[in-house]
KETORZA-833595 format. One line per field, with one value per residue (C-alpha): z, y, x; residue number from 1. Coordinates in steps of 0.001 Angstrom, whole numbers, plus 500000, padded with zeros to 6 digits. Last residue first. Example, Ala and Ser with C-alpha at 12.3 -4.5 7.8 and 13.67 -1.06 7.14 Angstrom:
# residues 2
up = [507140 / 507800]
north = [498940 / 495500]
east = [513670 / 512300]
num = [2 / 1]
# end
This chain:
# residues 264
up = [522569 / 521735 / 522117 / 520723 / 521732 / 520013 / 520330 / 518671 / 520572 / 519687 / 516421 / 513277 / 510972 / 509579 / 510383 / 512665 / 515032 / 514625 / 515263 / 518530 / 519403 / 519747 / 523026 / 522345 / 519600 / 522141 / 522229 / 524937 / 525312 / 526626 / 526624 / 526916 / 525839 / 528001 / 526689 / 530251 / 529898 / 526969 / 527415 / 529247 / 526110 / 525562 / 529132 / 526291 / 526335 / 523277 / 522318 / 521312 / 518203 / 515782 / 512226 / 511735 / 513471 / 516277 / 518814 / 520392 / 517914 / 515561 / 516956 / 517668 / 513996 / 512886 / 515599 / 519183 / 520486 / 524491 / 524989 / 524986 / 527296 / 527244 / 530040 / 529603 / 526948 / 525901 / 523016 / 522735 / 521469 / 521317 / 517577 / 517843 / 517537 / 516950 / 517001 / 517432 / 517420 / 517056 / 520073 / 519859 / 516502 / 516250 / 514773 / 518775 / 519849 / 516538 / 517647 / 521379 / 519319 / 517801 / 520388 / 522325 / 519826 / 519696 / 518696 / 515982 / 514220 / 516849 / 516225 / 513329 / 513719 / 512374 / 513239 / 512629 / 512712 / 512169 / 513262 / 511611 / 511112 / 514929 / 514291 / 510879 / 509948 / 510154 / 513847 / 513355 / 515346 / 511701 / 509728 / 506537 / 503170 / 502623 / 499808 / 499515 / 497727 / 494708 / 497266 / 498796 / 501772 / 505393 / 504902 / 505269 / 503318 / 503506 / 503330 / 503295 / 501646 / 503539 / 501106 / 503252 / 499721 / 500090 / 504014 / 503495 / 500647 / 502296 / 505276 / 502841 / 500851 / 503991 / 506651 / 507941 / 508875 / 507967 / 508680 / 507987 / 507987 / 508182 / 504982 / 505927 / 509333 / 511974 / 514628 / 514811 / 514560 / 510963 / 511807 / 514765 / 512553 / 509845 / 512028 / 513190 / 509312 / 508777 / 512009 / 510290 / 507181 / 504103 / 500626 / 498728 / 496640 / 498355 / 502005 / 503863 / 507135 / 506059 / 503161 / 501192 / 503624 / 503611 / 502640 / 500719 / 500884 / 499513 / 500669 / 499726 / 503612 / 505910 / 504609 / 504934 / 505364 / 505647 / 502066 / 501737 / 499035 / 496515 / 497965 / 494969 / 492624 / 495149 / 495832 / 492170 / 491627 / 494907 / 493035 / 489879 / 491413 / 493840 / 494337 / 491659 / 492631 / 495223 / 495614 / 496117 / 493831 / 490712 / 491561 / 491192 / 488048 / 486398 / 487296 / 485975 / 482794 / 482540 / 479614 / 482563 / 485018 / 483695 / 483575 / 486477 / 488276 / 485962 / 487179 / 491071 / 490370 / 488999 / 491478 / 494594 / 493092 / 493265 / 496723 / 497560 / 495839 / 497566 / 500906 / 500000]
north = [541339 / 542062 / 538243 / 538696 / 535503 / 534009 / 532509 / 530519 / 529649 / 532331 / 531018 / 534328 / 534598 / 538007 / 539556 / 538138 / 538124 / 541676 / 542125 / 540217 / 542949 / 541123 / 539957 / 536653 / 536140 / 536539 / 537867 / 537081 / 539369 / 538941 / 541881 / 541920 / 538440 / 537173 / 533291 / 531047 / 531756 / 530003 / 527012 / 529268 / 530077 / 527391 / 528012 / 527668 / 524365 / 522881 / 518933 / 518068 / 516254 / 517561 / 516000 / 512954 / 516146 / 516286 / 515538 / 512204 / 511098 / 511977 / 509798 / 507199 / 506781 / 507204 / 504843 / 504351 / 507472 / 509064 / 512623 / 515650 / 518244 / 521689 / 522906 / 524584 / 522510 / 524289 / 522018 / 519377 / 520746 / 524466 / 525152 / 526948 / 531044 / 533134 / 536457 / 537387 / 541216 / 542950 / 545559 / 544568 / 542667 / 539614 / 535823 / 535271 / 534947 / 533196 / 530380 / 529988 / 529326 / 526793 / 525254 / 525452 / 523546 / 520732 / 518290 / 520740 / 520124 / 522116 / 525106 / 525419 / 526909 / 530599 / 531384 / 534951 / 536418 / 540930 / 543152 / 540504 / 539869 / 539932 / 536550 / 535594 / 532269 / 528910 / 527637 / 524328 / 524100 / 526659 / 523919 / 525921 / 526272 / 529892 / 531661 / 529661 / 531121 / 528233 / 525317 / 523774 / 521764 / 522837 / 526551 / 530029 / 532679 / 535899 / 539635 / 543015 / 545351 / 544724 / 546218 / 544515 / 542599 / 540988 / 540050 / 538443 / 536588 / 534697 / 533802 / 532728 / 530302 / 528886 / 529604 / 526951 / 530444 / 533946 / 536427 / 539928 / 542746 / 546154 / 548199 / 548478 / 550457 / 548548 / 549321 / 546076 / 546567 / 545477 / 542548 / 541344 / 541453 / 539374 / 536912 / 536276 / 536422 / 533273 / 531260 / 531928 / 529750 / 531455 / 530104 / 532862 / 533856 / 531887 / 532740 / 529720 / 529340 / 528655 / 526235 / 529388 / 532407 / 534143 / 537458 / 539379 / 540800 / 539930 / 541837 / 539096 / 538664 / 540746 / 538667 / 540480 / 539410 / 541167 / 542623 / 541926 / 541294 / 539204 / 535693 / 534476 / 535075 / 534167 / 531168 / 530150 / 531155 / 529109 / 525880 / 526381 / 526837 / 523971 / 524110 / 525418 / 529128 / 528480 / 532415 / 532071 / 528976 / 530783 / 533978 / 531632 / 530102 / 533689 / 534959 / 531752 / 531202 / 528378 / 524895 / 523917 / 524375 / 521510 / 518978 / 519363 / 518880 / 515790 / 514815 / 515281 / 513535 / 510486 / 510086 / 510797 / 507557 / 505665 / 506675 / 505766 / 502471 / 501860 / 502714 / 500000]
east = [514864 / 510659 / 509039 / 505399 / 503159 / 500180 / 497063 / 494219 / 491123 / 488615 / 489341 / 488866 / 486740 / 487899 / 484515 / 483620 / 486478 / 486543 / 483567 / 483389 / 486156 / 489650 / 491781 / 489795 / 492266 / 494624 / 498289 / 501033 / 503475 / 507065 / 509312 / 513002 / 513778 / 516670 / 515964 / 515412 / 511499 / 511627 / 509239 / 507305 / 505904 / 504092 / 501503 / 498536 / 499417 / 501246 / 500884 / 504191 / 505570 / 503020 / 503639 / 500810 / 498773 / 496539 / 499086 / 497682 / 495491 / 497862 / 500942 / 498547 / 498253 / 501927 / 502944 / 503748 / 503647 / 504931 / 503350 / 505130 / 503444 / 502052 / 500062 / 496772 / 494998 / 491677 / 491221 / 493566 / 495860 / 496692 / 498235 / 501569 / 502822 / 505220 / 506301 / 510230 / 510684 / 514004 / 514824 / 518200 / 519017 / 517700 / 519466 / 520156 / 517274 / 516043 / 518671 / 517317 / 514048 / 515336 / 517155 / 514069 / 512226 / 514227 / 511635 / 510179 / 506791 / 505078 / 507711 / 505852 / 502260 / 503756 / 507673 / 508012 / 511239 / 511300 / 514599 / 516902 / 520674 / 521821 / 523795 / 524733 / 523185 / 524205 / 522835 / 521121 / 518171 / 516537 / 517426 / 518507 / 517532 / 517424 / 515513 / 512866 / 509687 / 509694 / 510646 / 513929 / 513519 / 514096 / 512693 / 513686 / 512252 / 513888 / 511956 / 513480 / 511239 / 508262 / 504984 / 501680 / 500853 / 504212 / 503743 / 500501 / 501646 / 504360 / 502178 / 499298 / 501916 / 503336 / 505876 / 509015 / 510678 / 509786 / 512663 / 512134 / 515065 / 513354 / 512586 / 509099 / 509678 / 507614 / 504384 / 502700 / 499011 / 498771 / 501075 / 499382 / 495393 / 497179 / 498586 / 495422 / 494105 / 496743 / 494987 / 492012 / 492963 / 494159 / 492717 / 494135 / 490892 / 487722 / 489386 / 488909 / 486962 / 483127 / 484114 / 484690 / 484186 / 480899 / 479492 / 482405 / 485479 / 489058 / 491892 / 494656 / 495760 / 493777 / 490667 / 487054 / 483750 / 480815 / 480623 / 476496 / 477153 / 479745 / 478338 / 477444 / 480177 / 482876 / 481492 / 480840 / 484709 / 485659 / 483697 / 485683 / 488797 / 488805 / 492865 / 494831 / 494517 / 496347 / 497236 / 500863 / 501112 / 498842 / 501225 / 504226 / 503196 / 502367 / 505672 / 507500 / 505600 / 504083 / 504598 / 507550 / 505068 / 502736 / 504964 / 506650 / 503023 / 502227 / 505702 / 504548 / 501559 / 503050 / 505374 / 502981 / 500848 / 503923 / 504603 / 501167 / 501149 / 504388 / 503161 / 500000]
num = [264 / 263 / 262 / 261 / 260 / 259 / 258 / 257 / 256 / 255 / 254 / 253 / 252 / 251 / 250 / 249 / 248 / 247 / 246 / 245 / 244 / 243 / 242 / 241 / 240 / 239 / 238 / 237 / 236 / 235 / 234 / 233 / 232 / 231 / 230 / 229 / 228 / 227 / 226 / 225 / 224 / 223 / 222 / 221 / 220 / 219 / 218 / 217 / 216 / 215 / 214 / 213 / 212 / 211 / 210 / 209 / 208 / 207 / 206 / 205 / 204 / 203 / 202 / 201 / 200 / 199 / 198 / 197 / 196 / 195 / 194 / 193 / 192 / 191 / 190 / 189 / 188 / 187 / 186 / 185 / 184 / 183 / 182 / 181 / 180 / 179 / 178 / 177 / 176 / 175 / 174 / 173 / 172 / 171 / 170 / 169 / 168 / 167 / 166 / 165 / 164 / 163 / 162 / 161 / 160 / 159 / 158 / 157 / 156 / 155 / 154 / 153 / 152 / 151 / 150 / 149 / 148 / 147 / 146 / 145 / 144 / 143 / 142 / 141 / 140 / 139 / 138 / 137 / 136 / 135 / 134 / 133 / 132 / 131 / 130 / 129 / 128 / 127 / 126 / 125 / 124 / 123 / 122 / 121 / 120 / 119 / 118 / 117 / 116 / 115 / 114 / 113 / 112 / 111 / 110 / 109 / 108 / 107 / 106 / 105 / 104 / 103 / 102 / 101 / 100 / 99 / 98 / 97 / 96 / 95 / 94 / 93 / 92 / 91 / 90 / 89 / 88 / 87 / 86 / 85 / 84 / 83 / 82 / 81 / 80 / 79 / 78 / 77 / 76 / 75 / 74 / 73 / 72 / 71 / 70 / 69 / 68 / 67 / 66 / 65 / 64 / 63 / 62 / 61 / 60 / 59 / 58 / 57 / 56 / 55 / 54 / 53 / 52 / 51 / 50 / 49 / 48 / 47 / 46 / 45 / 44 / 43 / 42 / 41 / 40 / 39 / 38 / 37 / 36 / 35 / 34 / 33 / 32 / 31 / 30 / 29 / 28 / 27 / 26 / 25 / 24 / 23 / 22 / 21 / 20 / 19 / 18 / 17 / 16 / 15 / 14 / 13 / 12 / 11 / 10 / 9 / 8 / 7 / 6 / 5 / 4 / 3 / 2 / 1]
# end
């Protein structure tokens, strides 16, 4: 059956190939950025139905309208409400544009938000090579220039880390003074208040117990203790529940996401 799968993965992944090499690079990477290969003809029906009342907004591509696609994506860049959150922090986050920005592990709505918001001074770091990388680099492996950024966001990924103190121990020491480190990580289960790592067998009881075939700890909304030890200068913790109820309507936001703002 893994072989199937792997087979299967094969065959799409040259189909992919295929099809980018007949596109045009710019055009390619805007249909990526956007997704605008997923469900397209069922988010263009959504879009041209629900046009008024404009009710709902996304932070990220600027798209209004009455409901969100599947009730919590955005019908143009797909972004998730965890991707508005980090909308709503970065509006309200008080930074000159031409700053140094680090965005580790992030995805396509991540990427795009901070293009359409007009930073200058952007780098992509991932593990594995993709079309917005610019750095390939394991972020609990120290190989970049310290005090290089005034900006590193690390968006529902230090989850997927084991040594996620070493990472973050890293980005402390990747800012400048008075840089800004903002982060943040899924709570699981629901309403958890103290993070632990639990003990997994398999694949399957490795979700059950995380949430996620990928999650290696299940975060408590006490997380970022885990960093107490780091000389961070100012600590914040930020709330989607901080947020007027219409607010949180209108971007669709989770009352039970948060985040934390680390100022060195």
């Amino acid at each position: 059956m893994i072989n199937g799968q792997f087979s299967l993965m094969n065959k799409i992944n040259f189909i992919k190939q295929k099809i980018k090499s007949f596109i045009p690079k710019e055009i390619y990477n805007y249909i990526m950025l956007h997704k605008l290969n997923r469900l397209l003809i069922a988010r263009l029906i959504h879009v041209i139905k629900n046009l008024y009342p404009k009710i709902k907004y996304c932070n990220i591509c600027g798209w209004e309208g009455k409901y969100f696609f599947q009730d919590t994506r955005c019908p143009i860049c797909f972004s998730l409400p965890r991707h508005r959150f980090l909308g709503n922090i970065i509006s309200e986050l008080v930074i000159n544009k031409k700053k140094n920005v680090l965005l580790i592990g992030s995805d396509m709505s991540e990427i795009l938000l901070f293009k359409k918001k007009g930073f200058k001074k952007v780098t992509f770091l991932n593990k594995e090579k993709r079309f917005t990388t610019d750095l390939v680099c394991d972020i609990t492996s120290h190989q970049l220039v310290n005090d290089s950024f005034d900006l590193i966001i690390m968006w529902h990924v230090l989850e997927h880390i084991h040594e996620d103190r070493l990472a973050v121990e890293n980005v402390f020491h990747l800012l400048r003074d008075k840089g800004h480190f903002i982060f943040s990580v899924p709570i699981f289960p629901k309403g958890n208040k103290k993070t632990y790592k639990p003990k997994y067998g398999n694949i399957e009881d490795r979700t059950q117990k995380t949430g996620h075939p990928d999650h290696v700890i299940c975060c408590g909304t006490d997380y970022a203790d885990r960093f107490s030890k780091l000389d961070f200068n100012i600590k914040k913790t930020v709330r989607v529940s901080d947020n007027s109820r219409s607010e949180i309507e209108k971007y669709h936001l989770n009352i039970n996401h948060y985040a934390w703002h680390f100022e060195k």
